[in-house]
C-alpha positions as CSV (number, residue, x, y, z in Angstrom):
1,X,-36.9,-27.2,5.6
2,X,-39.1,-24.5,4.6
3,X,-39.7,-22.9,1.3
4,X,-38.2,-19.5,2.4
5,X,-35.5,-21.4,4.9
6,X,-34.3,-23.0,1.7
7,X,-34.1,-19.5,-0.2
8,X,-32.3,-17.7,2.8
9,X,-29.6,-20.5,2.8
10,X,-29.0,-20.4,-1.2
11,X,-28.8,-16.4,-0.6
12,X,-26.4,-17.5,2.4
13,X,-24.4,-19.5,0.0
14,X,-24.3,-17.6,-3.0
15,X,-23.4,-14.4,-0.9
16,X,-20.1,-16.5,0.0
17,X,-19.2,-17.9,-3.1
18,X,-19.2,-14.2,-4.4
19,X,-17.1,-12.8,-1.2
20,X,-15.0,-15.9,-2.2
21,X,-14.6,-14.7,-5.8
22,X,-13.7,-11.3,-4.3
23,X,-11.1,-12.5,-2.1
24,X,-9.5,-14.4,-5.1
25,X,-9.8,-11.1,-6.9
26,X,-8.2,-8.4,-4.6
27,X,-5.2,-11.1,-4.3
28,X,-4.9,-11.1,-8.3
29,X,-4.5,-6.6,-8.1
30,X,-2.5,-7.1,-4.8
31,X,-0.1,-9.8,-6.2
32,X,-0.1,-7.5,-9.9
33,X,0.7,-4.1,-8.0
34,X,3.6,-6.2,-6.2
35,X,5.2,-7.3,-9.7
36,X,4.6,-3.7,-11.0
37,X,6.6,-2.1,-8.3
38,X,9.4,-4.7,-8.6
39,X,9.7,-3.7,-12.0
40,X,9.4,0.0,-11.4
41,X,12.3,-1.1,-9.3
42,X,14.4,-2.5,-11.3
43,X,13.7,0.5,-14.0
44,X,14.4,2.9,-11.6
45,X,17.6,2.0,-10.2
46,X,19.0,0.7,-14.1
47,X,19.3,-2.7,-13.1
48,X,20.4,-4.7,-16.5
49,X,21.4,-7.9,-15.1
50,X,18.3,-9.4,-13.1
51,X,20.8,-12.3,-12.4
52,X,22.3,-10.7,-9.5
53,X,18.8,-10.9,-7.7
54,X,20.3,-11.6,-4.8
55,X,22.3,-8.4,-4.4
56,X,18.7,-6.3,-5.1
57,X,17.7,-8.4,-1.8
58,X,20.4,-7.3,0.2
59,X,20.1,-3.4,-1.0
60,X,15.7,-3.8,-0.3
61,X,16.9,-5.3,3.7
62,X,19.3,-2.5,3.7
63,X,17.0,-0.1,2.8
64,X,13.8,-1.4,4.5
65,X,13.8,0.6,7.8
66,X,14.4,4.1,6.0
67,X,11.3,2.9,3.8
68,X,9.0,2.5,6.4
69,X,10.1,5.5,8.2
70,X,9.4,7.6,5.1
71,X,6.3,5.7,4.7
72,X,5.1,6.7,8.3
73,X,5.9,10.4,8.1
74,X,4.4,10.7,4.8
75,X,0.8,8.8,6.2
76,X,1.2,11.3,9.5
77,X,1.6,14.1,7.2
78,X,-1.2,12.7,5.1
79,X,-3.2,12.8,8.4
80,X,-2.3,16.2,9.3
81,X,-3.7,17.7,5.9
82,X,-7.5,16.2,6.3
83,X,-7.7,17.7,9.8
């Protein structure tokens, strides 16, 4: 292999241990925001006993289809304001 063939596959293979890296590090914020919320949850609504986990299940599935019906109006209302 050829002096610059050799360069282009180190660039080749350091570019995707670095895209690697940043995979790894958008699911460390991703996974972080998702414990966040939880607790903003639990905050939120007063929960003291974080025993009775399974109950705050059942009230998230209750609530799950409002949710994403609140989040779609407010992303077409979002949309509607940068037109």
């Amino acid at each position: 292999m050829s002096k610059q063939g050799k360069k282009a596959l180190e660039r080749k293979l350091a570019m995707e241990e670095k895209i690697k890296e940043m995979e790894e590090k958008v699911k460390q914020y991703e996974e972080r925001a998702e414990r966040e919320l939880g607790k903003y949850i639990i905050k939120q609504w007063g929960v003291k006993d974080t025993d009775d986990s399974e109950t705050l299940f059942e009230i998230i599935d209750l609530l799950k289809d409002e949710a994403k019906k609140i989040l779609k109006d407010k992303s077409g209302d979002m949309g509607k304001s940068e037109e």
